[in-house]
C-alpha positions as CSV (number, residue, x, y, z in Angstrom):
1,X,-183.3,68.4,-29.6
2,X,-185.8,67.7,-26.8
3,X,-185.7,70.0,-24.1
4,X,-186.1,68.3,-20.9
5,X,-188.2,69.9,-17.6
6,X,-188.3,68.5,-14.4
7,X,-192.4,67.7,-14.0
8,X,-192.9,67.5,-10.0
9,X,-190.1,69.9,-8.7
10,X,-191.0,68.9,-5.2
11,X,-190.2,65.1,-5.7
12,X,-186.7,65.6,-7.3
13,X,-184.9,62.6,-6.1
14,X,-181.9,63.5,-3.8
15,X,-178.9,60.4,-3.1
16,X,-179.6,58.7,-0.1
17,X,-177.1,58.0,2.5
18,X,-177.9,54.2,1.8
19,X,-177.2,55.1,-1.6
20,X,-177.5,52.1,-4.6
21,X,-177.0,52.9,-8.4
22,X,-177.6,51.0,-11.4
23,X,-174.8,51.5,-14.8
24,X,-176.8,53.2,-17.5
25,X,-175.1,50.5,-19.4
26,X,-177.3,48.6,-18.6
27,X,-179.8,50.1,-21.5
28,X,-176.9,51.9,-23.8
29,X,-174.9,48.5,-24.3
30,X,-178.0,46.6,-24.5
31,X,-177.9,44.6,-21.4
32,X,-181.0,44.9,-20.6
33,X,-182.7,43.5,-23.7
34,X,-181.3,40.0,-23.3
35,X,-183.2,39.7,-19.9
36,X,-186.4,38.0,-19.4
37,X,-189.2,40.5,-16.6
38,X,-188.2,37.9,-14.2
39,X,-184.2,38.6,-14.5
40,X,-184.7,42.0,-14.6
41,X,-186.1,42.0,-11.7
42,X,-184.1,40.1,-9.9
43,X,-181.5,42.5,-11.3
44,X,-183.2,45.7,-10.0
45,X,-183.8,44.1,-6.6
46,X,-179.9,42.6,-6.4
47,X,-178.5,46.1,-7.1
48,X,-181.2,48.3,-4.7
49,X,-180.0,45.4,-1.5
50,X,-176.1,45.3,-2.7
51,X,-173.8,46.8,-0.4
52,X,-170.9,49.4,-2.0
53,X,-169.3,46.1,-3.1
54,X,-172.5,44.7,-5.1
55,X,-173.3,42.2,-2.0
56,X,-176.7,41.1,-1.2
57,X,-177.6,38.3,1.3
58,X,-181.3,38.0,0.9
59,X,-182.1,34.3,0.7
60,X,-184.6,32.5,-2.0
61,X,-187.5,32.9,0.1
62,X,-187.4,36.5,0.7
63,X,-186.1,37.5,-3.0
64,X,-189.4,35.1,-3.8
65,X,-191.6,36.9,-1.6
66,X,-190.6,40.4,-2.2
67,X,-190.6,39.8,-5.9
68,X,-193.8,37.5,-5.7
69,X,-192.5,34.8,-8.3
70,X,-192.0,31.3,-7.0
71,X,-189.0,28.8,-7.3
72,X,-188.7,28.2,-10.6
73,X,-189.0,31.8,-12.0
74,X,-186.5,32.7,-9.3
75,X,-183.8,29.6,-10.4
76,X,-184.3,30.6,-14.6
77,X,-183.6,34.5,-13.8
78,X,-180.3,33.9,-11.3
79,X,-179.5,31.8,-14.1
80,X,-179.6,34.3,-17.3
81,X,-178.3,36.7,-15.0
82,X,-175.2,34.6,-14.2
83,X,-175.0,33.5,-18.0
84,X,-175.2,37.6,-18.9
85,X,-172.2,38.3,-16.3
86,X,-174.5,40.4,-14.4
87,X,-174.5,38.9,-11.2
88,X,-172.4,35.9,-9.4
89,X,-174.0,33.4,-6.7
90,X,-172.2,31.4,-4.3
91,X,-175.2,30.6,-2.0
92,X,-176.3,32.8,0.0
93,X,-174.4,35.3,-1.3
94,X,-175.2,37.5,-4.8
95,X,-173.1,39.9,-6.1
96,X,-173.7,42.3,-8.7
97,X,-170.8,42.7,-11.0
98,X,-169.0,45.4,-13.3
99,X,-170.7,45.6,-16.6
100,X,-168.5,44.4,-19.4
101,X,-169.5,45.9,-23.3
102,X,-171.7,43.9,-24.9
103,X,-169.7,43.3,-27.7
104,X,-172.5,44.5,-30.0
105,X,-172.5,47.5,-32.4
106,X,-175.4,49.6,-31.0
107,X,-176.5,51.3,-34.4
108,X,-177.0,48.0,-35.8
109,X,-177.3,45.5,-32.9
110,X,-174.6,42.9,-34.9
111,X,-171.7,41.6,-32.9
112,X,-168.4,43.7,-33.9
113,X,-165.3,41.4,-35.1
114,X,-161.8,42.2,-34.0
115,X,-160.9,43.7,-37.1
116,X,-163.4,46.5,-36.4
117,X,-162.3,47.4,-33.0
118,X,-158.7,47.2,-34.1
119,X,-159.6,49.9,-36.8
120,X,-161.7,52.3,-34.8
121,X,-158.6,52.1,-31.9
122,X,-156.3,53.0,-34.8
123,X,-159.0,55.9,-36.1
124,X,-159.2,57.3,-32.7
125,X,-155.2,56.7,-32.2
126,X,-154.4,59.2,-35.1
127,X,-156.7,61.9,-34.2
């Protein structure tokens, strides 16, 4: 087991009052490999400007600005995003949603069939 120190004690981060958090689900149910830099981004930023509901209201050009990609990169990662169910658009609005499972068995990374997650419910219902 790694033992884990803090490194800079004096830059521990403390919750802000404008406080914004990202799902570690994000990297346990593998969200985060299916995105392109460009979505992931756009992710990162989406979540940091969301309100408590997931709301953002930063328009194209300032997302495209304070990310520094242009149009196109901006269009394909709102796109993947809103093909992941990671974030919805109804212009100008973003919102960042709930993540769902991926669906995906994370010791092998192969989708898991309905037969599986019937039987592990039933293993777990009779322990």
């Amino acid at each position: 087991m790694i033992v884990k120190h803090v490194i800079l004690p004096n830059r521990l981060r403390k919750v802000p009052k404008s406080f914004s958090w990202i799902d570690h689900r994000l990297i346990s149910d593998g969200h985060i490999e299916r995105l392109c830099h460009g979505s992931a981004a756009l992710y990162l930023f989406l979540v940091c400007a969301g309100d408590e509901n997931g709301l953002s209201y930063y328009g194209d050009k300032s997302i495209m600005e304070k990310l520094s990609m242009d149009g196109r990169t901006l269009e394909k990662a709102r796109s993947e995003l809103i093909r992941a169910g990671l974030v919805a658009w109804q212009k100008p609005v973003y919102q960042a949603l709930c993540l769902e499972h991926s669906g995906k068995d994370r010791a092998s990374g192969s989708p898991i069939g309905l037969g599986d997650i019937l039987k592990k419910a039933m293993e777990v219902g009779h322990d």
